[in-house]
N, C-alpha and C positions, 0 to 999 in steps of 0.2 A: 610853144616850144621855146626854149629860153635858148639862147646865143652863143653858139659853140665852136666861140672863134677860135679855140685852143687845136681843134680837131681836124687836122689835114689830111685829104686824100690824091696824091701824088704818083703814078705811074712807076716812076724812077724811084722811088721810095719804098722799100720795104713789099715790090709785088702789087702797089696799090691799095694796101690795108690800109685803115683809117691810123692815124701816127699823133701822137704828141708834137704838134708845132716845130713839126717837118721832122722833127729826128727821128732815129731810129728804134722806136718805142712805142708800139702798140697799143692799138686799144684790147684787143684781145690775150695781150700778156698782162694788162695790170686787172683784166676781168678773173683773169687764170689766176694770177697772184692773190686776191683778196677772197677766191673761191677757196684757198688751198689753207686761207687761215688768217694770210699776212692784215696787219693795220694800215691804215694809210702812215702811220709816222714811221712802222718796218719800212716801209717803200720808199718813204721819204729818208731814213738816213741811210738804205742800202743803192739811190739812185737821187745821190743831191744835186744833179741837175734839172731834178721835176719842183714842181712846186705843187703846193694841194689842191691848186683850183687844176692844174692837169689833171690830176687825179678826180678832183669832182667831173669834171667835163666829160672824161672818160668815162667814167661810171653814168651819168646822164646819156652820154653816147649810146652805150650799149642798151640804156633801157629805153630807148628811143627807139633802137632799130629792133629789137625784139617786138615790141607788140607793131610792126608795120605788117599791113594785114597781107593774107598770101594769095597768090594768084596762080588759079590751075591755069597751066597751058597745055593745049591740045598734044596730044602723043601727034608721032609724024607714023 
C-alpha cells in the first residue's frame, strides 16, 4: 500500500469522511467528479487549491477501500 499522507480522517471534519489534507474536500466528491466525466486538470483548474497528487491519493484511496474484503456479522 503506498503512502497516503494526503488523506485525512477527522471527526470534526466533513462527518468523518476521508478529506483532502484536512479541508473540506472529499474523497468521495472528487470519486463522484471524475465518474461523471471531469479530468484531473477540470478539477484542478475548477479547485486550485488541490494539487494532482491530492487527486492521485484520492483516487488510490478509494480503490483501496473498495477491494477491503467484507465481513458478515451476525443478525441480532
Amino acid at each position: 500500500m503506498d503512502v497516503l499522507d494526503r488523506i485525512t480522517v477527522n471527526p470534526a471534519v466533513m462527518g468523518g469522511k476521508a478529506c483532502v489534507r484536512g479541508i473540506r474536500v472529499t474523497v468521495g466528491m472528487i470519486v463522484g467528479q471524475i465518474a461523471a466525466g471531469r479530468t484531473l486538470d477540470d478539477l484542478l483548474s475548477h479547485y486550485p487549491y488541490l494539487e494532482r497528487e491530492d487527486l492521485l491519493q484520492a483516487l488510490r484511496y478509494a480503490a483501496w477501500r473498495a477491494e477491503e474484503p467484507e465481513v458478515v456479522l451476525a443478525q441480532a
